[in-house]
C-alpha positions in Angstrom: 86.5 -89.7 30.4 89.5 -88.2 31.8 91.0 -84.5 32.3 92.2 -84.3 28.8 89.2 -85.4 27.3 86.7 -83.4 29.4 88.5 -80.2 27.8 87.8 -81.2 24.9 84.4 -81.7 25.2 83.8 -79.0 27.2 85.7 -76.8 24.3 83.0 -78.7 21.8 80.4 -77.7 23.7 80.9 -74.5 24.0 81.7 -74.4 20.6 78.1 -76.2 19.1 75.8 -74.3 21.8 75.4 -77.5 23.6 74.5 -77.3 27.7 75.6 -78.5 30.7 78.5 -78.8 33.2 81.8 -81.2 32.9 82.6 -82.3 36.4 85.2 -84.5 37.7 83.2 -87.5 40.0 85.1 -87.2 43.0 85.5 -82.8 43.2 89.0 -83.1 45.3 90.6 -85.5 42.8 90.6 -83.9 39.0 92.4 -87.2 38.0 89.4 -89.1 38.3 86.5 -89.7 36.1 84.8 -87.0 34.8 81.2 -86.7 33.8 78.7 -83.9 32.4 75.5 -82.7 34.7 72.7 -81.0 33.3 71.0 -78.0 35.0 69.3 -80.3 37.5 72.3 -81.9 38.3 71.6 -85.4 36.2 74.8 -86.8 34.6 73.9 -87.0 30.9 77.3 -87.4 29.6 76.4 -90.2 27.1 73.7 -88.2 25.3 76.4 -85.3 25.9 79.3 -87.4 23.8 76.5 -88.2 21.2 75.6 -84.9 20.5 78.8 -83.5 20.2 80.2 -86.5 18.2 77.1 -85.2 15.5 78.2 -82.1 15.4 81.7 -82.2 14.8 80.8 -84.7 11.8 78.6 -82.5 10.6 79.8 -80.0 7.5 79.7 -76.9 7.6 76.7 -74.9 5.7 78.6 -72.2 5.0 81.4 -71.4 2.5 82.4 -71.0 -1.4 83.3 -74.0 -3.2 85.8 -72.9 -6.0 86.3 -75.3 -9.2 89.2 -75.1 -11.2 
């Protein structure tokens, strides 16, 4: 992914509870790829896209419905 999509999915992240660390590959270049590493420094940034592409599809729980 690149910069702009790394914020993104850091912002989801943070916003569904959901760990770890979005890096860029190469530290000195932020144009490069970027990737997210778990607490033990493991790149798990397809299960990371997964998870986050669940929960922004999931509805929310919360709420009124009003019918007209």
């Amino acid at each position: 992914m690149n910069a702009d999509q790394a914020f993104e999915v850091h912002a989801a992240m943070r916003q569904h509870g959901i760990a770890g660390t979005v890096t860029p590959v190469t530290p000195d270049n932020p144009g490069s790829t970027w990737i997210v590493l778990d607490a033990d420094g493991r790149d798990v940034t397809g299960s990371v896209l997964a998870r986050v592409a669940a929960a922004r599809g999931r509805r929310s729980e919360r709420g009124f419905v009003v019918a007209r």
